[in-house]
N, C-alpha and C positions, 0 to 999 in steps of 0.2 A: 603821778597817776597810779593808780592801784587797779593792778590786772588778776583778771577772775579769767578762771579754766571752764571755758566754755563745752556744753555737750557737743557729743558728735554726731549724735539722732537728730531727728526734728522732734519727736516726741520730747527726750528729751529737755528739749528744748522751751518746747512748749510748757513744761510744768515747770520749769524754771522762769520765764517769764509770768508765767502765772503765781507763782509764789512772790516775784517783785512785785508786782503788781497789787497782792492781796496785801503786801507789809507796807507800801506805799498808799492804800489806802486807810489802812488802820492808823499810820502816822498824818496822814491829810485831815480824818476826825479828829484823832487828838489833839492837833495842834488848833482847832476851835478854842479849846479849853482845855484844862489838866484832866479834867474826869469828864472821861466820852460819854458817861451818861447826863453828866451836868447840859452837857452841851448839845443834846439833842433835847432836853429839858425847856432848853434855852429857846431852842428852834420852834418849839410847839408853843413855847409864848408868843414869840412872834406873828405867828401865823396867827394865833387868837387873838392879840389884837387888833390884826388886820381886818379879820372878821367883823368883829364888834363893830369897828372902825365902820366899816363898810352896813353893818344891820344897821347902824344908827341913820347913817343916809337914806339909805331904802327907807326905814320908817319913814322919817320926815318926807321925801319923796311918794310915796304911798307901795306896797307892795305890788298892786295891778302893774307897776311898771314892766316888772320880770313877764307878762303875755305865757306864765306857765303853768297849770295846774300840778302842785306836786310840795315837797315839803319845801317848804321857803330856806331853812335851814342848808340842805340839802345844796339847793341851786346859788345859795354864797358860795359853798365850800366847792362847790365842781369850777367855777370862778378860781379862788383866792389858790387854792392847789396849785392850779396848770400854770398862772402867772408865777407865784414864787418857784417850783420848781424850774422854769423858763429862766426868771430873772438870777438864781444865784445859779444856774449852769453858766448862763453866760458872764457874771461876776467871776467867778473859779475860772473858769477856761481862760478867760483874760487875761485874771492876773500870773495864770504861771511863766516862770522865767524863760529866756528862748534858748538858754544853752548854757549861759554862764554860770549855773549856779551852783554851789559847793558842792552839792548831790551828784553833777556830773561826771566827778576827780573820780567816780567809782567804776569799775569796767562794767560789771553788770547794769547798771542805769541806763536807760539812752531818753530823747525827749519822750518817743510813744508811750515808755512805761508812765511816766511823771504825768504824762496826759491823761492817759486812760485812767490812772489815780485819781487824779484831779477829778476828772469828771463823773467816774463811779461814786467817787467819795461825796460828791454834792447828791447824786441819785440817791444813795441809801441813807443818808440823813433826812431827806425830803421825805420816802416812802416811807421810813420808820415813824416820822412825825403824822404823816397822814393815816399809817393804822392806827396809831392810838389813840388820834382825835379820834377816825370814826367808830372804835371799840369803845370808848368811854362813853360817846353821846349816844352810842345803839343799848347801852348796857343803863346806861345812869340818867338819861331821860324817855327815848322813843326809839324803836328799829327803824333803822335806813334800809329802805330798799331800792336797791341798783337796779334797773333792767337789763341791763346789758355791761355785765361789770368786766368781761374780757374787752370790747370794743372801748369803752373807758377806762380800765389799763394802758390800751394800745394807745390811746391820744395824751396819756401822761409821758408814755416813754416817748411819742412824737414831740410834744413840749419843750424837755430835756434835751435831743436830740437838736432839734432845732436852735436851742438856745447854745448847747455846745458848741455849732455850728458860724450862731454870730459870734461867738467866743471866742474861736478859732481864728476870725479877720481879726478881731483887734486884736488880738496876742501877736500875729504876721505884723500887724502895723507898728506898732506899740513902739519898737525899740528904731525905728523911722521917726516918727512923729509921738511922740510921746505925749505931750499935752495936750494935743489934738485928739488923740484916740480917748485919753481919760474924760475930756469936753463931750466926746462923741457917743460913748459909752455912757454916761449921766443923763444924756439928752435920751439916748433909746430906751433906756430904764424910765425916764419921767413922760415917754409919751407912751408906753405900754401901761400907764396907772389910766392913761385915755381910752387909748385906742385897740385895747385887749377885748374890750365886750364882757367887761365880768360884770356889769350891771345890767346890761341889758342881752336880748338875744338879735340874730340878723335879721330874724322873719318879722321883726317890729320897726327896723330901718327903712326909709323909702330910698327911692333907685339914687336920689345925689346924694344923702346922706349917707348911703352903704360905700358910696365909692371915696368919698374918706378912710374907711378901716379895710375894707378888702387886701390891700397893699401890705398887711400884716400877717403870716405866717401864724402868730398865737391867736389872734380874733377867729380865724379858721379852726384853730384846735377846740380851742374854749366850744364854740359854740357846735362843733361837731360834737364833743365830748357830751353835753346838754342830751342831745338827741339819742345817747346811748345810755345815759343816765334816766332818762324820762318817758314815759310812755306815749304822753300824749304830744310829744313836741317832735318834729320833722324837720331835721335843717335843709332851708331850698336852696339858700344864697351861698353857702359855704361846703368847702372840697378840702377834707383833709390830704389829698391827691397834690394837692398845694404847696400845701405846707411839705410833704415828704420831698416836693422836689427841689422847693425852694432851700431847702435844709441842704439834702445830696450837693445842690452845687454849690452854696458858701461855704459847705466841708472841703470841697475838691479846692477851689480857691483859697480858702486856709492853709490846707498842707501845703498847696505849691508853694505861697508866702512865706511858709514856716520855713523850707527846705530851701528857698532862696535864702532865706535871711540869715540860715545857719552857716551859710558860705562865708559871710564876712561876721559872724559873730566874734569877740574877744572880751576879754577882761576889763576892755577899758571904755565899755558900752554905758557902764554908769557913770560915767564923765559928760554922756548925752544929755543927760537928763535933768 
């Protein structure tokens, strides 16, 4: 064990934890790839050909299906955003280790730091991706206009939040059930390419057909987010009020998980697996 001379303030303290913090995220981007720029490079392809992926259905499908007057463009990307930021939050949060990992032999480390790494580090890849789509498509084809781009901030970072959140239970779980959680984790990721609402909006779903996605935490975000994006669309069906509390309590549930499971964590958890 390598022991670090702790502050005696809280302040202190605080900028010490904040400097782990910032060097653990700087190391969680680059460990993407060798070159942090390559690998945000990286991330902005994906997402565009998510997009594509997605224009091409809607054509075939016909445009009217979106019920939104406003740039078609526009209303993929308030979609494909809130989903991937959601989905690699809770991918990241997942996979970090519960205690046993090299990183922890150091006295400074503890889990919270390695978490909150974890998870900042997937936020600021995502948002650095999303300005640069929208600066290149505002710049090198047509201006995007947001109506409400602070309320549409705010449901990106509830997305995030939320997805850190499911992220948090399978990381509790993970080193329990390990095949299970990784089964479980694959299924939630392949029913949010459903059940998220990034093709369609709520106000176009009838009452049994809604109550299918309701039960989703990002179909709420998604289509809250729409309503701050757009002038003319109203979400009736959907309460980001939901989503914040559905997040709150599978965070509180995570931590407990986590801080029970660090009770019996050891060296020889990889022998579970």
């Amino acid at each position: 064990m390598f022991y670090f001379k702790r502050n005696q303030t809280l302040l202190g303290g605080a900028f010490t934890t904040g400097e782990l913090v910032f060097h653990a995220v700087v190391r969680n981007v680059r460990s993407q790839h060798s070159n942090a720029v390559l690998a945000i490079i990286i991330n902005i392809l994906q997402v565009l050909a998510l997009v594509l992926v997605f224009y091409l259905i809607m054509s075939f499908m016909g445009t009217r299906i979106a019920k939104i007057r406003g740039e078609f463009i526009l209303y993929l990307l308030s979609g494909v955003f809130l989903f991937l930021t959601h989905i690699k939050a809770v991918s990241a949060v997942a996979g970090v280790g519960t205690g046993n990992n090299p990183m922890m032999l150091h006295s400074p480390m503890n889990m919270m730091v390695v978490l909150l790494a974890t998870a900042c580090g997937s936020f600021y890849t995502q948002l650095v991706t999303i300005i640069v789509i929208l600066f290149l498509y505002s710049v090198t084809v047509a201006p995007l206009v947001i109506q409400e781009p602070g309320g549409a901030f705010a449901m990106l970072v509830l997305a995030w939040f939320t997805g850190c959140s499911v992220g948090l239970v399978f990381m509790a779980l993970k080193p329990w059930f390990p095949t299970t959680v990784t089964l479980l984790s694959n299924i939630y990721r392949r029913l949010n390419m459903v059940f998220s609402g990034k093709m369609f909006v709520a106000n176009a779903l009838g009452g049994s057909l809604l109550l299918m996605f309701t039960w989703n935490p990002l179909f709420h975000i998604i289509d809250q987010c729409r309503g701050f994006v757009f002038r003319n669309y109203f979400p009736r069906n959907t309460s980001w009020e939901y989503a914040l509390w559905v997040g709150l309590v599978l965070w509180l549930v995570g931590m407990l998980g986590i801080f029970y499971t660090r009770q019996f964590v050891s060296q020889s958890w990889g022998a579970r697996r």
